[in-house]
C-alpha positions in Angstrom: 97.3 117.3 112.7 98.5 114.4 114.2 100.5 111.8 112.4 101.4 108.1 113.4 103.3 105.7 112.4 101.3 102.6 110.2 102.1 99.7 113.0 105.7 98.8 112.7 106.0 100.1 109.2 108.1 103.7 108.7 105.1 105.1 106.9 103.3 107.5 108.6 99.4 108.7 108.4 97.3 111.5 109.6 95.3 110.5 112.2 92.3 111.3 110.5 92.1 110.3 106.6 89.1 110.7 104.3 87.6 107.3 102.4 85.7 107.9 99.4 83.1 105.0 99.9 79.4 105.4 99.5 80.3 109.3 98.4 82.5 109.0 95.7 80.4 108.7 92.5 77.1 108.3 94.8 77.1 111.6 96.1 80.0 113.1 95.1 81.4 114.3 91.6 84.8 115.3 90.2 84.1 118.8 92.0 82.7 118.3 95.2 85.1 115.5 95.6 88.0 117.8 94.9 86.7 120.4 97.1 86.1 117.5 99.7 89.8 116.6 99.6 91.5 120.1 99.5 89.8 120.7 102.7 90.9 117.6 103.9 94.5 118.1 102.9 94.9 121.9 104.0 94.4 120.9 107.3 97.2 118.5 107.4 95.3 114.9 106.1 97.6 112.7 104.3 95.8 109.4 103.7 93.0 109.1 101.3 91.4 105.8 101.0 89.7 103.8 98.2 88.5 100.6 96.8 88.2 99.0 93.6 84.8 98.0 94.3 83.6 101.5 95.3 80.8 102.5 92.8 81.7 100.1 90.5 85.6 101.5 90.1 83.9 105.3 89.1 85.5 106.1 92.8 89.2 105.3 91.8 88.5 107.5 88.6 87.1 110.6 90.6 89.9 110.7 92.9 92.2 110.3 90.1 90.6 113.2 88.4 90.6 115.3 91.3 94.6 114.4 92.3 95.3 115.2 89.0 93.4 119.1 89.0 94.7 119.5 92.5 98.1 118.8 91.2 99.4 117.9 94.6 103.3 116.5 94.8 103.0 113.0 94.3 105.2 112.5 97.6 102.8 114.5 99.5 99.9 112.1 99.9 99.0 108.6 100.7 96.4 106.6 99.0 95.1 103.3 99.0 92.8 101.0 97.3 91.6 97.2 97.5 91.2 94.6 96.0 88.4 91.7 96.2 84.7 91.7 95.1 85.9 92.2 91.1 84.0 94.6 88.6 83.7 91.7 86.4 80.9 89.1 86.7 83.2 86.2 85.2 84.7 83.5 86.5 88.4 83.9 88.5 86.8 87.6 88.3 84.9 87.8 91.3 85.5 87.2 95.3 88.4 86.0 94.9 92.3 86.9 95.8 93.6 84.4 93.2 97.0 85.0 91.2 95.7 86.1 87.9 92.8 88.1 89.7 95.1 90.3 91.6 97.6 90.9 88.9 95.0 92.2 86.7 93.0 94.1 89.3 96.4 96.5 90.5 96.6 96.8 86.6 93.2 98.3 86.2 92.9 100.4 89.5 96.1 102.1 88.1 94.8 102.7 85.2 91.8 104.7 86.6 93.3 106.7 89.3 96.3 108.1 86.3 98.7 107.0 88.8 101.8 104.3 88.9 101.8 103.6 92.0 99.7 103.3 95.4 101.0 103.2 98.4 98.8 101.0 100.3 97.1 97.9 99.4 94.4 95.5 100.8 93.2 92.1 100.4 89.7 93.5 101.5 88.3 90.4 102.4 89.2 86.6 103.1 89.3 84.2 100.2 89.2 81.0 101.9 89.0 79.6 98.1 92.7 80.6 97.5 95.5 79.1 99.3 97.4 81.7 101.7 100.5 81.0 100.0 99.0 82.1 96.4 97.9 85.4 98.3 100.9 86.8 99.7 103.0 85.5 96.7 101.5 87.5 94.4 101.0 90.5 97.3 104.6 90.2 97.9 105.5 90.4 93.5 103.1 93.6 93.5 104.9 95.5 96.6 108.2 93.9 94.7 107.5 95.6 91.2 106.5 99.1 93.0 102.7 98.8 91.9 102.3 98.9 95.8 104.4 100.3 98.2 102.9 98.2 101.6 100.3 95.3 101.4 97.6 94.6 103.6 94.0 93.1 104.7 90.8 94.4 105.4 88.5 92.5 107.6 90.7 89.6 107.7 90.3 87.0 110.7 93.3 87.0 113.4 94.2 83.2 112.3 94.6 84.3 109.0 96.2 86.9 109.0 98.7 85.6 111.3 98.9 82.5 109.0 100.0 85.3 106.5 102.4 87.3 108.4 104.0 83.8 109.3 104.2 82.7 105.5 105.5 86.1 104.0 108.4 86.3 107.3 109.4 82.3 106.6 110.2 83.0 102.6 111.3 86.2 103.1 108.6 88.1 101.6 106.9 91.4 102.0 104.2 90.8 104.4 101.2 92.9 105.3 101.8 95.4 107.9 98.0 96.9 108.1 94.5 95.7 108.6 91.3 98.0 107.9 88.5 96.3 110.2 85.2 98.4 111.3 86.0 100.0 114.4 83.6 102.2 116.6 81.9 102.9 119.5 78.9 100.0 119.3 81.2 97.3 117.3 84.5 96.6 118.9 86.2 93.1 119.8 87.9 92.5 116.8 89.8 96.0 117.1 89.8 95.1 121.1 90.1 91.5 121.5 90.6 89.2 118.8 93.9 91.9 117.2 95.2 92.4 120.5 98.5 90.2 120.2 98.8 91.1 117.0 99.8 94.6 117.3 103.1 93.5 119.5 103.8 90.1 117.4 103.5 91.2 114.1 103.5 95.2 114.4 100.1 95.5 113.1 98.5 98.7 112.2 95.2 99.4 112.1 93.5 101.9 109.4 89.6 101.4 110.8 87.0 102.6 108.5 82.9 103.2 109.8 83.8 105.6 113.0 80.0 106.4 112.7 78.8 103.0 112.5 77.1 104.4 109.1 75.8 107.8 110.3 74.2 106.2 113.6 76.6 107.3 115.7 75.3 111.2 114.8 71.8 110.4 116.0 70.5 111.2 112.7 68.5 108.1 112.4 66.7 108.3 115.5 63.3 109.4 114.1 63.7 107.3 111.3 65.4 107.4 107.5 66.1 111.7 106.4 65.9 112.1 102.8 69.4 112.1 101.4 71.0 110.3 104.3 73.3 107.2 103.0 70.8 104.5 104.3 68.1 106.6 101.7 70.3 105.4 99.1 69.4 102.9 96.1 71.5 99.7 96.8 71.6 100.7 100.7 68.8 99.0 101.5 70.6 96.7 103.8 71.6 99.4 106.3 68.1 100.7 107.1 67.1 98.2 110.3 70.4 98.0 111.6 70.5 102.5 111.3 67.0 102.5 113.0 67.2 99.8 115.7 66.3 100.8 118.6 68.6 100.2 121.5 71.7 101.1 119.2 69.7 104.6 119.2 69.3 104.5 122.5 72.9 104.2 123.0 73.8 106.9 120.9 71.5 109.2 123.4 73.4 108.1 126.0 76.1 109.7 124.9 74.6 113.1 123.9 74.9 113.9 127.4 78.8 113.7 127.5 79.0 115.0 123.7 77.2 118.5 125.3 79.5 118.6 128.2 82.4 118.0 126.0 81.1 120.7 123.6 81.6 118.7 120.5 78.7 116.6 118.4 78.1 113.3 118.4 80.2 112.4 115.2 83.1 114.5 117.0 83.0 112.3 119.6 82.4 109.4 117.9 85.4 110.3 116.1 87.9 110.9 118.5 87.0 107.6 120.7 88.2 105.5 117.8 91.7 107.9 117.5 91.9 107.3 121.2 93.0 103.6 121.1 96.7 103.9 120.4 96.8 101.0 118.0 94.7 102.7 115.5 97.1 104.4 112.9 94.5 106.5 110.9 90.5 106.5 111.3 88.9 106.9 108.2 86.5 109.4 108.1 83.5 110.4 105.6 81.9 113.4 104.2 80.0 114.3 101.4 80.5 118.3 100.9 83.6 120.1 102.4 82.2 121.3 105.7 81.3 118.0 106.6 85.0 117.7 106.6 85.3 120.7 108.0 83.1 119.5 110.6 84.7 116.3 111.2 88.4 117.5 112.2 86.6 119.1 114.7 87.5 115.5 116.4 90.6 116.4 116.7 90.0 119.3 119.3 87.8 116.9 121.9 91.1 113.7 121.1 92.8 115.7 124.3 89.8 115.5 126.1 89.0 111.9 126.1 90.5 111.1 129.1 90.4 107.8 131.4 87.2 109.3 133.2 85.6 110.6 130.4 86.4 107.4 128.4 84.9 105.2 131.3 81.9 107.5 131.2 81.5 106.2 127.7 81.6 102.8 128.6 79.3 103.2 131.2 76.4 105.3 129.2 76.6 102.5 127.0 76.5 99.6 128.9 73.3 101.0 130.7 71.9 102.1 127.0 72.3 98.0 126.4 70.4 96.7 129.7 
């Protein structure tokens, strides 16, 4: 396993980590999440991702279960969470990143994961509603009061979150030092283009979560919607055009071809092109049973591969997959 260093922060992260979204409490319970995660950490993963939001908070409480049976050392592990949509449907309670929201929400997450701390924490999305300032005041009193060891965003525009950095440096506060955007092979430019003076200005890292686009990227969805896939899913109704259109399945044909000569599957390399780009700290990866896991490190064996002609093959089996 690979580990690299979260931006400028000292914090280090596996390469690969394992995000319990969609899985946790959807498909996955207390045991096959444990199971999930064991195989995850005896091959050297570190970072284990979560959000408030995540089936309604029940994902915070499995993986607090299962950390608890595993009985890992506390110091061993990293795990996040954000904060954002709310589980409340009241007012100050939802989509928001107000003062007395945020307080409250590190209090409850806390409370359902059985630990006292996390050691990463997002903002996981924009609340143009709030003022900045409010934001990374009460960030900064969270990471001050050890709730939180490092603060961050998820799917935060550049302006903003350089607005942030700029705040939290000018009072002397703890400012975030990690964004979590979508990253893969057929959605890019913010990773690519709109971060890119970030990562030397401000020492941005990057924990990017969808590798897979949502499963499209292993060709599954080619013939259509299988029976127990994620976009079969009640709630996931949303993803189903965007999993079956057809020229972002073309794409992903494109790059069976390379995927065979590189002896790997399509996730593999789907995988290990988003832990290619050096600013990515940790890619987030899913599974929902431990050989998917299994399965998934596999990525890390085709990483040396993707060299600067095989990576320009990529590019160019799916820019032609586009026309």
């Amino acid at each position: 396993m690979e580990y690299r260093r979260l931006g400028r922060a000292g914090l280090k992260l596996s390469v690969l980590g394992l995000g319990s979204w969609v899985t946790f409490g959807s498909q996955l319970d207390v045991g096959l999440a444990r199971e999930s995660m064991a195989a995850a950490y005896e091959a050297g993963v570190n970072f284990f991702d979560n959000a408030e939001s995540y089936a309604g908070g029940e994902s915070e409480r499995i993986m607090g279960r299962a950390l608890a049976e595993l009985g890992w050392p506390r110091w061993s592990y990293v795990v996040s969470t954000k904060l954002f949509w709310g589980l409340h449907d009241a007012v100050n309670m939802r989509n928001t990143l107000n003062r007395k929201y945020l307080l409250q929400a590190i209090d409850g997450s806390l409370e359902r994961f059985g630990l006292d701390f996390v050691d990463l924490l997002y903002c996981h999305r924009p609340d143009p509603a709030t003022p900045i300032e409010e934001t990374v005041t009460t960030m900064h009193e969270i990471v001050a009061s050890g709730r939180a060891l490092y603060w961050g965003t998820s799917e935060w525009p550049a302006g903003d979150l350089r607005a942030a950095v700029e705040l939290a440096e000018r009072h002397h506060l703890h400012r975030p030092v990690v964004e979590q955007p979508q990253y893969n092979l057929l959605h890019r430019d913010r990773v690519e283009e709109e971060y890119i003076r970030l990562y030397d200005e401000a020492g941005l890292g990057l924990t990017t979560f969808s590798p897979l686009a949502s499963g499209l990227l292993t060709g599954k969805y080619a013939q259509g919607i299988p029976e127990g896939t994620r976009a079969s899913l009640a709630g996931y109704e949303w993803l189903r055009e965007r999993l079956t259109d057809p020229s972002s399945n073309a794409a992903v044909q494109a790059l069976a071809a390379i995927a065979a000569e590189l002896d790997c599957t399509l996730a593999q390399l789907a995988i290990a092109w988003c832990a290619a780009n050096r600013h990515v700290s940790s890619v987030i990866t899913g599974a929902s049973r431990p050989d998917q896991v299994a399965e998934n490190l596999g990525a890390l064996d085709v990483l040396g591969r993707l060299d600067a002609a095989v990576l320009e093959r990529i590019d160019a089996a799916l820019g032609e997959a586009a026309v």
